[in-house]
LUMZALO-290145 format. One record per residue: residue in three letters; x, y, z of N, C-alpha, C in turn. Coordinates in steps of 0.1 Angstrom, whole numbers, padded with zeros to 4 digits, always signed. Example, Ala and Ser with C-alpha at 12.3 -4.5 7.8 and 13.67 -1.06 7.14 Angstrom:
BEGIN
ALA+0132-0057+0078+0123-0045+0078+0132-0033+0078 SER+0128-0022+0071+0137-0011+0071+0129+0000+0079 
//
This chain:
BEGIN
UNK+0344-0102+0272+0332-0093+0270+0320-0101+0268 UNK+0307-0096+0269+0297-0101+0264+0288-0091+0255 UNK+0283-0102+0246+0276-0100+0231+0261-0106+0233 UNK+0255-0097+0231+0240-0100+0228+0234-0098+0215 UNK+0234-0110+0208+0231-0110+0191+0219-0113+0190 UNK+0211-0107+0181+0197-0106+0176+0196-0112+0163 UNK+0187-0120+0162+0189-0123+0141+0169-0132+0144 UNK+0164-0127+0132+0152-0131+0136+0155-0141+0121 UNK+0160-0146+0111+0157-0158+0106+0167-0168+0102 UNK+0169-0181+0095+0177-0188+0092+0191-0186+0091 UNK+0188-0177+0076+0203-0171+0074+0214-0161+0083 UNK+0200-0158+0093+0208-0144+0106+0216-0158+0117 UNK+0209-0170+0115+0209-0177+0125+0225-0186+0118 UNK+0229-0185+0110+0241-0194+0101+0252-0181+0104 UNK+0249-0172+0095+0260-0159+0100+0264-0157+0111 UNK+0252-0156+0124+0260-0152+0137+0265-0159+0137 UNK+0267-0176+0141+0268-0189+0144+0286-0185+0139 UNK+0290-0180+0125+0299-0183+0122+0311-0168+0128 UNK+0300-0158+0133+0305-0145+0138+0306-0151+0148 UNK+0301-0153+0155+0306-0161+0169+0315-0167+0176 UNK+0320-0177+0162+0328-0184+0163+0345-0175+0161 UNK+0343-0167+0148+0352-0154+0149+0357-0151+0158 UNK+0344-0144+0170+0347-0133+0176+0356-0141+0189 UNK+0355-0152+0189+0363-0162+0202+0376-0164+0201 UNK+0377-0161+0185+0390-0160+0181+0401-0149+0186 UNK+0390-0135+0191+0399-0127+0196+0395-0128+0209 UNK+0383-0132+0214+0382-0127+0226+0379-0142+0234 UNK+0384-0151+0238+0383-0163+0242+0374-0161+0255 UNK+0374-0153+0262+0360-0160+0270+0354-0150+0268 UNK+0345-0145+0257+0335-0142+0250+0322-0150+0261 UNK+0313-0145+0259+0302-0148+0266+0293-0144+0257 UNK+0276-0152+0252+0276-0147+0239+0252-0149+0249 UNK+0245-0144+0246+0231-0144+0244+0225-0139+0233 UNK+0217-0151+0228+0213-0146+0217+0198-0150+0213 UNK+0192-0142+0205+0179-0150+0196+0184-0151+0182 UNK+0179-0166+0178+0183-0170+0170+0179-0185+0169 UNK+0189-0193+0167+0187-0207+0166+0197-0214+0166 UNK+0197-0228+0161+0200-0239+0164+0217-0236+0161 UNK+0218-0230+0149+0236-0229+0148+0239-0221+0155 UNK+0237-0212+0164+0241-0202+0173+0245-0205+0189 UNK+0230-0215+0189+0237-0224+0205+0246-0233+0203 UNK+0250-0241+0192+0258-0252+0190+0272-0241+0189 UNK+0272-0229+0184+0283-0223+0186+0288-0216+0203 UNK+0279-0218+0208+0283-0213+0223+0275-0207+0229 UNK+0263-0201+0223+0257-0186+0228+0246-0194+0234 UNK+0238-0190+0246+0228-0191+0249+0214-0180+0243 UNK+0207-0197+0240+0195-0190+0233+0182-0186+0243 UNK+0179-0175+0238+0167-0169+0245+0154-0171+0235 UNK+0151-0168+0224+0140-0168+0215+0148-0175+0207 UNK+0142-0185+0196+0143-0196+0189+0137-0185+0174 UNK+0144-0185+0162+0136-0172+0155+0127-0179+0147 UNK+0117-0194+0145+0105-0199+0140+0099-0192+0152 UNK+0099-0188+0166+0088-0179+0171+0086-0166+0168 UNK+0090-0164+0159+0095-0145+0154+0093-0143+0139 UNK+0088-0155+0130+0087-0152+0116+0075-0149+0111 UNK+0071-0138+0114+0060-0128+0108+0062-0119+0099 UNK+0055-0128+0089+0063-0123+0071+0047-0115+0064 UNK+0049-0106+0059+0037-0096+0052+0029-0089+0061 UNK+0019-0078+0055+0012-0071+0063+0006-0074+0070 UNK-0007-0084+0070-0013-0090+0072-0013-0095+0087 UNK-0002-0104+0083+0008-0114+0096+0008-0108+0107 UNK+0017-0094+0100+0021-0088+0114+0009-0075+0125 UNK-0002-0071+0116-0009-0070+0125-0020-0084+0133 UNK-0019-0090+0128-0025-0105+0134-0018-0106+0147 UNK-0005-0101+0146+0002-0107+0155+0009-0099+0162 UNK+0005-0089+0159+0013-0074+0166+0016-0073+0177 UNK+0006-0084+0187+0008-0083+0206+0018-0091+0204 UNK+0019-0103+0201+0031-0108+0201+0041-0105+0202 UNK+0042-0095+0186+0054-0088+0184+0060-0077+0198 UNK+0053-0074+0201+0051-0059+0213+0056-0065+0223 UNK+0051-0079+0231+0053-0086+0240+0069-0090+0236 UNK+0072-0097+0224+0087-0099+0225+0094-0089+0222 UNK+0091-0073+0221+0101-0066+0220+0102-0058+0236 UNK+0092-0062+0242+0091-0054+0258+0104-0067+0265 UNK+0099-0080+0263+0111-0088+0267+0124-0088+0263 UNK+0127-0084+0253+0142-0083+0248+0147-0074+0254 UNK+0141-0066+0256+0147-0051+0262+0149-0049+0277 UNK+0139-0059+0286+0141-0063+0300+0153-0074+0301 UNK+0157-0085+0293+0164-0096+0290+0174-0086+0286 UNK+0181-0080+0280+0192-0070+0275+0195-0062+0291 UNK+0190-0053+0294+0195-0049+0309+0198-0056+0315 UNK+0194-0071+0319+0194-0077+0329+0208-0083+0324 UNK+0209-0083+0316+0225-0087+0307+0237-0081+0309 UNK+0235-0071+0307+0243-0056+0307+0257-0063+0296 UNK+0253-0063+0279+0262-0066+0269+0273-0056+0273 UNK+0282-0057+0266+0291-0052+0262+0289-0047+0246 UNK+0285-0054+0243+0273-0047+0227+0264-0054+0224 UNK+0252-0049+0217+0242-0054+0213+0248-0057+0194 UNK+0247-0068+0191+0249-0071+0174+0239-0077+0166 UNK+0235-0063+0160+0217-0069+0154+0222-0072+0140 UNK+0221-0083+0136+0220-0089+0122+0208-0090+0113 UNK+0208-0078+0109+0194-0080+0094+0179-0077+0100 UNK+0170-0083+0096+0159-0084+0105+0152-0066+0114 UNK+0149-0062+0101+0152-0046+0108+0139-0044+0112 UNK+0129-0048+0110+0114-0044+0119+0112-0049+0135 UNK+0127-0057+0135+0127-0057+0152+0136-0050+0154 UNK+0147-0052+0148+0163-0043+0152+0163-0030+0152 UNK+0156-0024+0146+0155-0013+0144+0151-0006+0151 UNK+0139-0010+0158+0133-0004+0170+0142-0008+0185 UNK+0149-0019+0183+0154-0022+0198+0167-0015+0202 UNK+0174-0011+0181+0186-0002+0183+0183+0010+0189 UNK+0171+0016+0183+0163+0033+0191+0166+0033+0203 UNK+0159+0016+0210+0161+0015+0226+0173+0017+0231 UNK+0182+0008+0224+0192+0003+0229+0206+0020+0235 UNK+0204+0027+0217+0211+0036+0221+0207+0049+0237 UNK+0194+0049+0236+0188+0061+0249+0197+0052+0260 UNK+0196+0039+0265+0201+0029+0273+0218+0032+0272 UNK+0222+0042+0264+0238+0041+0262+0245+0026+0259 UNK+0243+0019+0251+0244+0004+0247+0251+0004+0235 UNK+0260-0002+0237+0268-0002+0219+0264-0011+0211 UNK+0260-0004+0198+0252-0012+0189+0257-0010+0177 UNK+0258-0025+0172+0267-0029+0160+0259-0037+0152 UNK+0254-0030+0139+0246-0037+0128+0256-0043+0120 UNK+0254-0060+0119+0262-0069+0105+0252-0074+0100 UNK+0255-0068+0087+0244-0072+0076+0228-0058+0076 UNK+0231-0049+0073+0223-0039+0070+0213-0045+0062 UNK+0201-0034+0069+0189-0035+0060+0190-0034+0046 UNK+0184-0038+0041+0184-0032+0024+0176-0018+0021 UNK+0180-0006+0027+0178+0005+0028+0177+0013+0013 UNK+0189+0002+0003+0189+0011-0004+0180+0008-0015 UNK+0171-0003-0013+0159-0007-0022+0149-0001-0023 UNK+0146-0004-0005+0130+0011-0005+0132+0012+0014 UNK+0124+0021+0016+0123+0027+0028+0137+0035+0029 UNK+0143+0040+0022+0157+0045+0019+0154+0056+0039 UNK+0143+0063+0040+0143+0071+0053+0148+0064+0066 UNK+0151+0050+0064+0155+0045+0074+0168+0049+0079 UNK+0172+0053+0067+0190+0057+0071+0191+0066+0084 UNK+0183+0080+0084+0181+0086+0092+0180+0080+0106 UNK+0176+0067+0110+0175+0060+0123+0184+0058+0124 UNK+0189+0050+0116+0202+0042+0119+0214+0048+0121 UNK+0213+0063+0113+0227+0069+0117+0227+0074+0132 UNK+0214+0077+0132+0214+0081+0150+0216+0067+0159 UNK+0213+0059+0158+0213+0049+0168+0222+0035+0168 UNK+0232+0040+0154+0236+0025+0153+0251+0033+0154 UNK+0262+0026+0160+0276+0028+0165+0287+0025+0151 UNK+0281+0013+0147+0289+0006+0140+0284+0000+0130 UNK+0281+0002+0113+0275-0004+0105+0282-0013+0097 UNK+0284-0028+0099+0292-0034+0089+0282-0039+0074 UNK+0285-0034+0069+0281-0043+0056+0281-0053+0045 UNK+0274-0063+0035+0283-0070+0029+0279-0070+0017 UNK+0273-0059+0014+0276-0061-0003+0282-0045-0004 UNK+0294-0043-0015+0309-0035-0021+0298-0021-0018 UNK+0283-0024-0031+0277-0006-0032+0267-0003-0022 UNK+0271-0008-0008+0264-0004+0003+0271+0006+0010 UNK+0285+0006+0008+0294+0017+0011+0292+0032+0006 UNK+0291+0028-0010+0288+0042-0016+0274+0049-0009 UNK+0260+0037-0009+0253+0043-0008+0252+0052+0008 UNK+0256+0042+0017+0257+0053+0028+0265+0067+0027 UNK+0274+0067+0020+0280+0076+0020+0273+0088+0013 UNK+0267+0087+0008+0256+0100+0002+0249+0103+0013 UNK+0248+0095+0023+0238+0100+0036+0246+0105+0047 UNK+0263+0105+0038+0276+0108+0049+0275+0102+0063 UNK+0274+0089+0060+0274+0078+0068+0283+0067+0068 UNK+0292+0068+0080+0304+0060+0075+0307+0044+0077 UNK+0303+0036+0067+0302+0024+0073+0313+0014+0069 UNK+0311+0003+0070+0326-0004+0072+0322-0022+0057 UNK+0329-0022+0048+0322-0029+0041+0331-0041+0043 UNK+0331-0055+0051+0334-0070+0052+0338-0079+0043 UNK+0327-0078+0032+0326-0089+0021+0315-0096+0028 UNK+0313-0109+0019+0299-0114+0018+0299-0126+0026 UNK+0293-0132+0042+0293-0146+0044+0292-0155+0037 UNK+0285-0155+0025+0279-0169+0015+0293-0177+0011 UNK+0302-0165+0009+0312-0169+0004+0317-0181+0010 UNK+0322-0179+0024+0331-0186+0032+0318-0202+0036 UNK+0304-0196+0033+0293-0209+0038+0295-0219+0021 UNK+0300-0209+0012+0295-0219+0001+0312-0228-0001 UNK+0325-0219+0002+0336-0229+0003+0342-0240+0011 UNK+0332-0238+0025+0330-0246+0033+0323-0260+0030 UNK+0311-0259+0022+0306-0269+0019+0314-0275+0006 UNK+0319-0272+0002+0323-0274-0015+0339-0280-0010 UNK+0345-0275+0007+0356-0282+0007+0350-0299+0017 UNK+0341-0296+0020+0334-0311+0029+0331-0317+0013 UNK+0325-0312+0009+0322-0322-0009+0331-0328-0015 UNK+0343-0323-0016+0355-0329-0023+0361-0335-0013 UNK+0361-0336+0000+0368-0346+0012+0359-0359+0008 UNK+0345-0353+0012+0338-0370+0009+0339-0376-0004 UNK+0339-0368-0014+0344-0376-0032+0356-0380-0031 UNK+0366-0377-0019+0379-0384-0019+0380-0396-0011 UNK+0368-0396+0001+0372-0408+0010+0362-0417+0005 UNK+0353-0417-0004+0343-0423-0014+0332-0426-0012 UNK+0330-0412-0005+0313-0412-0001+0309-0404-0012 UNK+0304-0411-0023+0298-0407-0034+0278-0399-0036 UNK+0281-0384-0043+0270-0377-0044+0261-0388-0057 UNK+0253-0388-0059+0247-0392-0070+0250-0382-0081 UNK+0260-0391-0091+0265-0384-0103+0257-0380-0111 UNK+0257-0370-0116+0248-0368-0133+0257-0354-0136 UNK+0252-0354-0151+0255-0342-0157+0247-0335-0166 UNK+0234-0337-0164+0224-0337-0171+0213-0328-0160 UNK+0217-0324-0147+0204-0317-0142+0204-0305-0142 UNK+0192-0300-0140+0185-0287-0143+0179-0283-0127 UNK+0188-0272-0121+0184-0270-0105+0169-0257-0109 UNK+0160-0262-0104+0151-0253-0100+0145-0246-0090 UNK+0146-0235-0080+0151-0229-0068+0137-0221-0070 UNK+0125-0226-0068+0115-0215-0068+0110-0205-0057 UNK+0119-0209-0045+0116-0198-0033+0109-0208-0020 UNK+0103-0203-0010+0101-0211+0002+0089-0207+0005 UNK+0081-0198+0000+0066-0198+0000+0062-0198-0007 UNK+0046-0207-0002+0040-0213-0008+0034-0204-0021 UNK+0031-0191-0013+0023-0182-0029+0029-0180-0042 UNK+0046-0178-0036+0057-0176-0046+0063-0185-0056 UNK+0056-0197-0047+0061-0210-0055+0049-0210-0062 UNK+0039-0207-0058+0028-0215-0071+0024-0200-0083 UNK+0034-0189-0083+0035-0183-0091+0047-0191-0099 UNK+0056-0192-0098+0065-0194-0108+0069-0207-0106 UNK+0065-0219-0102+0072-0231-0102+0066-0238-0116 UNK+0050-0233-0118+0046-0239-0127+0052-0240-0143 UNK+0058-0221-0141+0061-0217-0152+0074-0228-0157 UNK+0081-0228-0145+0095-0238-0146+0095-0249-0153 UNK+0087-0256-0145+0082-0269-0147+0077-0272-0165 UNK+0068-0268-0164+0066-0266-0178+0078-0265-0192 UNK+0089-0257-0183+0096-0252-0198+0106-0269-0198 UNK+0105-0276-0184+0112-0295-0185+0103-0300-0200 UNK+0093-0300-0207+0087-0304-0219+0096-0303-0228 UNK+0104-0290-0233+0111-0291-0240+0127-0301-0237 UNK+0135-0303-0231+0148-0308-0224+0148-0324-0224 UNK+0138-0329-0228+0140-0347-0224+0147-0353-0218 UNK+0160-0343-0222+0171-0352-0220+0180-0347-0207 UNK+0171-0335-0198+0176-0332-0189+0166-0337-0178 UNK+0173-0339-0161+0170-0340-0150+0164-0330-0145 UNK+0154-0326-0143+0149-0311-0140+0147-0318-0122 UNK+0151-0311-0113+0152-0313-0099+0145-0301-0090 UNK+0135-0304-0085+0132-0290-0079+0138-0289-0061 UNK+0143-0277-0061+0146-0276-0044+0136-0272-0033 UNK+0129-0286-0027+0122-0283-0021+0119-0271-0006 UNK+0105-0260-0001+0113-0257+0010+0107-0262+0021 UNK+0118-0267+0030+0114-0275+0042+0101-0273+0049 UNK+0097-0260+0048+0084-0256+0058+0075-0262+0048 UNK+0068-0269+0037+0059-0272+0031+0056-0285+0026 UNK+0048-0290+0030+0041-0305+0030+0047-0312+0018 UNK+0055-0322+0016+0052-0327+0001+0037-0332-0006 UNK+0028-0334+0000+0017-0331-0007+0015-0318-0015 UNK+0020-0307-0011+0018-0293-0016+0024-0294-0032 UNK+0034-0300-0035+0047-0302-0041+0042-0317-0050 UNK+0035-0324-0049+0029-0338-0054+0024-0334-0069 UNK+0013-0324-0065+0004-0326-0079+0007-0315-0088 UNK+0018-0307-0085+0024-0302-0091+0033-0305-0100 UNK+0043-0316-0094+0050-0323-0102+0041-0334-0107 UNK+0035-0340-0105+0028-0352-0113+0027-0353-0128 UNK+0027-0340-0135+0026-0342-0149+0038-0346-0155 UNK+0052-0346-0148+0064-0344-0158+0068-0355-0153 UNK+0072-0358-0166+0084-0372-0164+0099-0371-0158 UNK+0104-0359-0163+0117-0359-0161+0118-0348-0152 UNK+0111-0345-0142+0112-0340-0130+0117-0348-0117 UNK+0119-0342-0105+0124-0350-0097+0120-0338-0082 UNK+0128-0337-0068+0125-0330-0061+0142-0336-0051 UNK+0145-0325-0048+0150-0323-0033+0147-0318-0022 UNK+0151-0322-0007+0151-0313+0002+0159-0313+0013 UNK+0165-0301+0016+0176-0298+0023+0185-0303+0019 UNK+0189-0300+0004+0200-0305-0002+0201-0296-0013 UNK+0199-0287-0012+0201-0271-0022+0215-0272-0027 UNK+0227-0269-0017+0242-0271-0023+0245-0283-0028 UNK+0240-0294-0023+0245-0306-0030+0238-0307-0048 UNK+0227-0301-0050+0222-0301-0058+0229-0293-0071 UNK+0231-0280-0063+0239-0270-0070+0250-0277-0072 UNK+0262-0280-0068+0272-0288-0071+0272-0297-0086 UNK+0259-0303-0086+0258-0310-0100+0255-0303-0111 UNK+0244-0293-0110+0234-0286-0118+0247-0282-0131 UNK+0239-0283-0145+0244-0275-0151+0240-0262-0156 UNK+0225-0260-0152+0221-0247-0148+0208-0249-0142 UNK+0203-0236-0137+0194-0233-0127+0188-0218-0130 UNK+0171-0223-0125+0162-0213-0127+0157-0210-0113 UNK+0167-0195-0112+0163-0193-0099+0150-0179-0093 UNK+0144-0185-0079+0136-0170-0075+0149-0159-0073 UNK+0145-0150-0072+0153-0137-0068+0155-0140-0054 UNK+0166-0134-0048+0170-0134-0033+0181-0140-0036 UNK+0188-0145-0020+0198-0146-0018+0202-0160-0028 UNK+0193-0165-0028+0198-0183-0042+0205-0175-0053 UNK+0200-0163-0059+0211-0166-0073+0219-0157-0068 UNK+0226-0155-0058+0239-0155-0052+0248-0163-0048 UNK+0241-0173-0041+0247-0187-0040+0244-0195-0051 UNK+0236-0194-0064+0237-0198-0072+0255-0197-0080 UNK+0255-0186-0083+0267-0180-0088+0276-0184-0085 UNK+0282-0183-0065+0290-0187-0058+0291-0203-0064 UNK+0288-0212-0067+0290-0224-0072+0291-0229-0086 UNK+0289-0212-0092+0296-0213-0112+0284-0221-0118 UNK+0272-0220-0111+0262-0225-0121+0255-0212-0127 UNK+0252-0211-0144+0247-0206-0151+0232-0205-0148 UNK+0224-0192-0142+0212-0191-0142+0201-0181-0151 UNK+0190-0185-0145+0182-0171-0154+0176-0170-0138 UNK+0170-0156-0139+0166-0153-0125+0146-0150-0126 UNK+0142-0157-0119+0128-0156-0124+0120-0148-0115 UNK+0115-0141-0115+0106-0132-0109+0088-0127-0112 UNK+0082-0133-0104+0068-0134-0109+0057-0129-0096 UNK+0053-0116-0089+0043-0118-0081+0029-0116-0088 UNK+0018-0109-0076+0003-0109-0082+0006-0095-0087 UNK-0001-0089-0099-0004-0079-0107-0003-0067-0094 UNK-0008-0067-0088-0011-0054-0077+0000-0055-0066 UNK+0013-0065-0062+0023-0063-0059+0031-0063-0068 UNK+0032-0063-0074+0042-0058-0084+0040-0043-0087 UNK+0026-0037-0092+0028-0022-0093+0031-0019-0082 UNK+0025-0022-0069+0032-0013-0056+0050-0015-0056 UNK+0054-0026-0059+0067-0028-0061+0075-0019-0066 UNK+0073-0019-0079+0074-0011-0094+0078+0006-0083 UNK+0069+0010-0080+0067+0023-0074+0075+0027-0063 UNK+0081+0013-0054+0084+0015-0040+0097+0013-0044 UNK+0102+0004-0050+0117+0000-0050+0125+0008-0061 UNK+0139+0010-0058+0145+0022-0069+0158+0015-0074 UNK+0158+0004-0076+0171-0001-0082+0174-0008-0092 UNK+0182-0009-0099+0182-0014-0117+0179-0024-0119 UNK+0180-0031-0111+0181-0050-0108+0176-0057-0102 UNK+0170-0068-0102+0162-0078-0085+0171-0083-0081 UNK+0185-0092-0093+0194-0101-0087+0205-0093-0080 UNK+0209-0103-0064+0219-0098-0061+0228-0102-0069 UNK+0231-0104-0080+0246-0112-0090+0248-0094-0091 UNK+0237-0094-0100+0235-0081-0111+0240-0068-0103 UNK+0233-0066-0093+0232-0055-0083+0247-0052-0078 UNK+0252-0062-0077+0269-0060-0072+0277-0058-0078 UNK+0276-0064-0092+0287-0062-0108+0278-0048-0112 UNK+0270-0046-0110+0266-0033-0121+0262-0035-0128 UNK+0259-0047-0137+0254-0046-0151+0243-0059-0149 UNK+0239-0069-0162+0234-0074-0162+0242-0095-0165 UNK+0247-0093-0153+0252-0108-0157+0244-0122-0157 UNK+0233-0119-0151+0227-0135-0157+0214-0123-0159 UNK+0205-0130-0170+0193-0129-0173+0181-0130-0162 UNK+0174-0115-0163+0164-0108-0153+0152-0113-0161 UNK+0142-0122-0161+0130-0122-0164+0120-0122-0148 UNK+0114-0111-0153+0105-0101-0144+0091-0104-0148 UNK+0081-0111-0142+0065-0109-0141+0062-0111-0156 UNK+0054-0101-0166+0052-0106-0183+0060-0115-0183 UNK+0074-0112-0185+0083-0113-0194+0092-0127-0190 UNK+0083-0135-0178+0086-0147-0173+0073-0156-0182 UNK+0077-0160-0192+0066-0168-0196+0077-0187-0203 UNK+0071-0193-0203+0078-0209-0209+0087-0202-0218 UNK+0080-0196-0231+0088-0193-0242+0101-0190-0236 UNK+0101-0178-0231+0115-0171-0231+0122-0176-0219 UNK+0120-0184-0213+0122-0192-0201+0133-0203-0206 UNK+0124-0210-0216+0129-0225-0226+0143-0211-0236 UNK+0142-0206-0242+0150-0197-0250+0163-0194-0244 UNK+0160-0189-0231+0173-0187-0218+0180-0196-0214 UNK+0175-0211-0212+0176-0221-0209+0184-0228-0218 UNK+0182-0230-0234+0190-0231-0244+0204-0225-0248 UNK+0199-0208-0244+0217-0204-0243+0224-0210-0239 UNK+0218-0209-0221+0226-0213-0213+0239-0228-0217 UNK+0231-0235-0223+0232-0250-0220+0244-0252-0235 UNK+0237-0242-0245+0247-0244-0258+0258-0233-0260 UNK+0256-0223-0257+0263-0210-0260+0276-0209-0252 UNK+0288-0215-0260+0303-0214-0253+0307-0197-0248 UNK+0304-0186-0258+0304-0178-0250+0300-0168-0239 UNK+0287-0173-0240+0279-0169-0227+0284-0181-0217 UNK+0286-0191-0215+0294-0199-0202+0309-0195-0203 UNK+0316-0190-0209+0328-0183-0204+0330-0169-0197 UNK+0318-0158-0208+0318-0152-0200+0314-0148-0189 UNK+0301-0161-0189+0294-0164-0167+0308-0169-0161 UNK+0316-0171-0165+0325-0177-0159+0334-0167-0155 UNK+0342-0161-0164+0347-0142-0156+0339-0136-0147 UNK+0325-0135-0149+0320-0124-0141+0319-0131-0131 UNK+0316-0145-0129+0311-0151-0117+0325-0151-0113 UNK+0338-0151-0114+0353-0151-0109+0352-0136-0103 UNK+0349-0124-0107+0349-0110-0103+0342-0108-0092 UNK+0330-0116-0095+0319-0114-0084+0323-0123-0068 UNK+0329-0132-0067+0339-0135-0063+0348-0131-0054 UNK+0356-0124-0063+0364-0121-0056+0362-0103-0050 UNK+0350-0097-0057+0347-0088-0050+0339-0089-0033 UNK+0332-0101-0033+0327-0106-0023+0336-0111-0010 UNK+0348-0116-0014+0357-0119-0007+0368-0108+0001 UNK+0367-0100-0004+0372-0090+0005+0387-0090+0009 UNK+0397-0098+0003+0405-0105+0008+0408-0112+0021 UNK+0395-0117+0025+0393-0129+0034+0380-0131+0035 UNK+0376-0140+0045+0362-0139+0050+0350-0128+0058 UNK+0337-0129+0056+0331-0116+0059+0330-0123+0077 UNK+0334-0133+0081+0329-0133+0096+0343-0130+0101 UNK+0354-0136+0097+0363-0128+0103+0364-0113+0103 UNK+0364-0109+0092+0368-0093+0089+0356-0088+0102 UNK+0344-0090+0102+0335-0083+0109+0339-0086+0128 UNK+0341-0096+0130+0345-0102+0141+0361-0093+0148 UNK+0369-0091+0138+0384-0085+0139+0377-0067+0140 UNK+0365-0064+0131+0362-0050+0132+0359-0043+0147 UNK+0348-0057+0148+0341-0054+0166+0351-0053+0175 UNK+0361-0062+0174+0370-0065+0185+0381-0054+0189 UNK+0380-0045+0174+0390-0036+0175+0381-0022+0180 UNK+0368-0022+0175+0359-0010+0178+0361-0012+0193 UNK+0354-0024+0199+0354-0024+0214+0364-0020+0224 UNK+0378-0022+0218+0389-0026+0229+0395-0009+0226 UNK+0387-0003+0218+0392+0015+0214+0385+0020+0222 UNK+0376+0020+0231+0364+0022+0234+0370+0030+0251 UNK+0364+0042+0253+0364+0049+0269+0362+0037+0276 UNK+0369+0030+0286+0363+0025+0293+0357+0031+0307 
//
């Protein structure tokens, strides 16, 4: 059969790469086109859009760039015909997918979303699209199931990729600590994960940084992000002594950490997945945050929190992100035996709720294979 996958960024571009590799499992001459990147051609698929040409992030951006945008959605959709998939599999990325699913369905085109929009945050009316035009919704986090189902929408829940990307690396880490390719030891660092743009970072990195004054005796390490100059990153760190910096070395980093101050998103998930104790920091400008406040409807920023229900690592939100209570969090963390055992159950639950009893690229890959081969021909 052939598969036409869409994913307009990094992490769309790691997931297919590993759905791909899945879906060959059942279907060996698989034939695969895709936009995306670099792990997705090394997995087999031929690339048509590269998604650094497609990352148009805020308002702003995307009317700047809107012909752009227009122009690569009139191509995808002439490049998809000329294809003639066997399905279209849009992964995440819904201000393109969304519109090309609309297309795709009038075209009679089987269309399979892995990894749903975050519908249930804000823009919740999107459901309405998608029930009309999407075939197949897999999902990967447990209370995405309920929530469709209030819209009597029946979708299919996987478990979480991070899972199988974070025991992947954690089984290459103990191979090389066995054949004695040695990580740089310590036990003493402090991961700090302030986010990958620039605005976000110079909201909250400072706050971080700052709270290394109190710790002496910790390695405070920041995870640098690739798109930004180390100059950007220089005179920021210059005041602290016991600071440091990585880059593209996020898991290796995590692996040592004895805890970590993370931005919101997908990090304090993969934080978790690796049993480091975090606080979750969250800080934008005054006037996105009340539009925020107003638009989004859910109890929690972290995905840890959002999946267990309750509040398993500590939510400091905008005020209530300040040094003090930052350094205060930071001290639990580091001394409190029962708050690291109990992170240690919930991060085992959270876990194994994500797991699904197996991986989310198999399970999703065995889903398709089985949707398709049911299928009128």
């Amino acid at each position: 059969m052939k598969y036409y996958i869409i994913s307009g960024e990094a992490s769309g571009d790691l997931h297919g790469s590993n759905l791909i590799k899945e879906i060959r499992k059942n279907d060996p001459s698989a034939d695969f086109r895709c936009w995306g990147g670099d792990k997705m051609e090394a997995a087999g698929a031929t690339l048509v859009k590269h998604y650094k040409e497609l990352a148009f992030m805020g308002f702003l951006e995307v009317i700047k760039n809107l012909r752009t945008i227009l122009k690569n959605i009139g191509f995808c959709k002439t490049d998809i015909l000329q294809y003639q998939p066997s399905a279209l599999i849009l992964i995440d990325y819904p201000g393109f997918n969304l519109r090309i699913a609309k297309w795709a369905r009038e075209q009679h085109i089987n269309v399979i979303y892995y990894i749903s929009p975050q519908v249930w945050a804000w823009k919740e009316n999107r459901v309405k699209l998608i029930k009309n035009c999407v075939d197949k919704m897999l999902v990967i986090l447990p209370f995405e199931k309920e929530f469709y189902q209030k819209w009597n929408y029946e979708v299919e829940y996987v478990g979480h990729p991070l899972v199988e990307v974070v025991e992947e690396f954690l089984t290459q880490f103990n191979r090389n600590q066995e054949s004695g390719i040695k990580y740089q030891e310590s036990n003493n660092k402090i991961a700090l994960l302030p986010g990958s743009r620039q605005q976000e970072i110079l909201k909250k990195l400072p706050i971080m940084l700052e709270v290394a004054r109190y710790f002496p005796d910790y390695q405070f390490v920041v995870a640098k992000a690739p798109g930004l100059d180390d100059d950007f990153y220089a005179n920021l760190l210059a005041p602290y002594q016991n600071v440091s910096s990585v880059v593209n070395k996020t898991y290796a980093l995590l692996v040592e950490a004895k805890a970590a101050l993370v931005t919101s998103g997908t990090a304090t998930l993969e934080t978790a997945l690796f049993g480091v104790p975090e606080v979750i920091c969250y800080k934008g400008s005054a006037f996105s945050y009340q539009i925020a406040k107003r638009l989004i409807k859910i109890k929690f920023i972290g995905l840890v929190n959002l999946i267990m229900d309750k509040e398993v690592v500590k939510e400091l939100i905008q005020d209530e992100l300040t040094v003090e209570n930052l350094r205060k969090e930071l001290t639990s963390l580091l001394t409190d035996k029962n708050k690291q055992n109990q992170l240690k159950q919930d991060y085992a639950a959270l876990k194994t709720l994500l797991s699904k009893g197996g991986h989310a690229s198999a399970n999703a890959a065995a889903s398709i294979h089985q949707y398709l081969t049911t299928l009128p021909q």
